[in-house]
N, C-alpha and C positions, 0 to 999 in steps of 0.2 A: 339188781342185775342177776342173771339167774344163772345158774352154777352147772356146766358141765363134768359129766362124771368121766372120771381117769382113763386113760386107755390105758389097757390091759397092757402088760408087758408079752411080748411079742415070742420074747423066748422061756416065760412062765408060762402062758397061756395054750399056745398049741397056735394054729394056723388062725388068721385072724377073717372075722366071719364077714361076707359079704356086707356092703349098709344098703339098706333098702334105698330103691328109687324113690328121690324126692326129699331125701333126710338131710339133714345138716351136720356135714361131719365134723366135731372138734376139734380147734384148732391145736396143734403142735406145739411144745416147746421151741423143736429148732427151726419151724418156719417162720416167717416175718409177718409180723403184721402187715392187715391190706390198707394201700395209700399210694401216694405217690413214692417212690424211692427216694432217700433222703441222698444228698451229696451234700459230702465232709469238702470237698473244694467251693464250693458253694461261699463258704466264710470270707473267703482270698478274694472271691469276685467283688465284693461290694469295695467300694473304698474307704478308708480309714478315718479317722477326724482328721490328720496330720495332712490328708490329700489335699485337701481345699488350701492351705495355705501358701503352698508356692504361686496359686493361680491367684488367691488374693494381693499378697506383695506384687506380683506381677502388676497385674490393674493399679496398684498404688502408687508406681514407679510411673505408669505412664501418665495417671491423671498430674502428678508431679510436675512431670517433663514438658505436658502440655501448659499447665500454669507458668512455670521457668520460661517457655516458649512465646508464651502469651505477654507475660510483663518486658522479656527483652524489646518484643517487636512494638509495644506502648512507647518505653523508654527511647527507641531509637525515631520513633514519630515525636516523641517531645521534642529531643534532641534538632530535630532537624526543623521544626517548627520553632524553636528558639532559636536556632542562626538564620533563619529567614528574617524574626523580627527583628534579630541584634542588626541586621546588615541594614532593612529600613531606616532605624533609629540611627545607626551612624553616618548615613546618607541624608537625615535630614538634619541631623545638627551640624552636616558641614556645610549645607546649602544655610540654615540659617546664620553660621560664622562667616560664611562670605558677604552676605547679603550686607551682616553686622558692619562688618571691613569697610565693604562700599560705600555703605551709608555714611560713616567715618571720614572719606575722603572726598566725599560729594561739596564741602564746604571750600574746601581745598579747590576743584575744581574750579567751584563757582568765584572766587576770587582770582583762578590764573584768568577767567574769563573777562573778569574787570578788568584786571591789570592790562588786557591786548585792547579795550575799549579805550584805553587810557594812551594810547602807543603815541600819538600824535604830541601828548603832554610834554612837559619838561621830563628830559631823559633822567634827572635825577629824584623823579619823583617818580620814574618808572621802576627805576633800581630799587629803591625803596620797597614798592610795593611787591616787586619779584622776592624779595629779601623775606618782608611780612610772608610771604604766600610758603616758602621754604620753610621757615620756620616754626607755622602752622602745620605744616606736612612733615617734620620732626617731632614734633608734640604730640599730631597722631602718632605713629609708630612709637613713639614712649609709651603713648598710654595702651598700645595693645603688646608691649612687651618685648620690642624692642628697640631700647634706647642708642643713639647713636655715641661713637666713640670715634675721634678725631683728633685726641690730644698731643699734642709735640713735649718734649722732654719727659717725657714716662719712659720707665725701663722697657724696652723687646720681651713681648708675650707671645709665645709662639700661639697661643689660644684665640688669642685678639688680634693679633698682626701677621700682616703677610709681606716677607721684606721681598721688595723688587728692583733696591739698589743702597749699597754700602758707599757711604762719602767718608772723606776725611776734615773731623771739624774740629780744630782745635778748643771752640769755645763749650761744643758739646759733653758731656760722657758717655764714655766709650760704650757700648752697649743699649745704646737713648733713641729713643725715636727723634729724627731731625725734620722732617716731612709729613705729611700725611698727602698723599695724590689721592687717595679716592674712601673716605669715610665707612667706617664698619658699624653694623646693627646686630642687635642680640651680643649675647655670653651664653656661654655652656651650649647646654643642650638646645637653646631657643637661639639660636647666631643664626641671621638671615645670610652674612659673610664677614669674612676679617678686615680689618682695614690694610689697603695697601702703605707700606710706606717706606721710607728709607731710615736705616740706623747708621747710625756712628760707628767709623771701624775701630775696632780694640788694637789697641800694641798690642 
């Protein structure tokens, strides 16, 4: 690199002598180098490593949100495609409990049918057979759960019985069912109805 020689000091030297046309004058201590001008703000313009991350949280909150977004709107299609099928399934086991029921009483039928074939017969062979046809039609309703209840001298159950008249019998006890007018099916929670009946007044 090749070395320019000192300028003279300005107030040692005397008046400083013209530079020939065409010469390269040396450059100054206090001038600045040639280039673009540097800017000390220049640093502040660029962004920081710390910038990036509000704007990355940001994007991770929303992919979040849309996922959250995504499985509720899944969850509430399952949700609703499960009570479609619950409501199917219960609609067809009730069709086939009916169907069960009927089938069950069909026999029952088919014998009040005889019994009217039979009308002309001896009336006491008609009873009879009306008798059999009831009792077969008790038997069903036992075996689908609910058993008939018609008992006279049982204590008064408000659960099983429905009193629709108080006598006075000195042979009964006070509190006793003396009657039964109209026969009761089921207990508890399976009661098709109570039985009507009458009890014994208490002293």
């Amino acid at each position: 690199m090749p070395s320019y020689p000192q300028e003279p000091d300005r107030a040692a030297s005397g008046p400083i002598e013209p530079v020939p046309e065409g010469a390269v004058r040396p450059p100054r201590g206090d001038v600045p180098p040639p280039g673009p001008p540097s800017r000390p703000e220049a640093a502040h313009d660029a962004p920081g490593p710390d910038a990036a991350a509000p704007a990355a949280a940001e994007d991770e909150y929303t992919t979040a949100l849309r996922e959250l977004e995504d499985r509720w709107r899944r969850a509430l299609a399952d949700l609703d495609n499960l009570r479609k099928r619950h409501a199917r399934e219960l609609e067809r086991e009730r069709a086939v409990e009916r169907s069960r029921t009927a089938a069950a009483f069909l026999p029952v039928l088919d014998n009040l049918e005889l019994a009217l074939t039979h009308a002309g017969a001896d009336p006491g062979a008609v009873v009879e057979g009306v008798r059999a046809v009831r009792d077969q039609a008790v038997n069903v309703l036992d075996l689908l759960g609910y058993p008939r209840h018609a008992e006279t001298g049982v204590p008064f159950d408000p659960a099983r019985h429905e009193v629709v008249g108080v006598v006075q019998d000195p042979e009964a006890q006070p509190g006793t069912v003396v009657e039964v007018l109209r026969p009761g099916y089921g207990e508890g929670e399976r009661q098709l109805r109570p039985a009507a009946v009458t009890v014994a007044k208490r002293e």
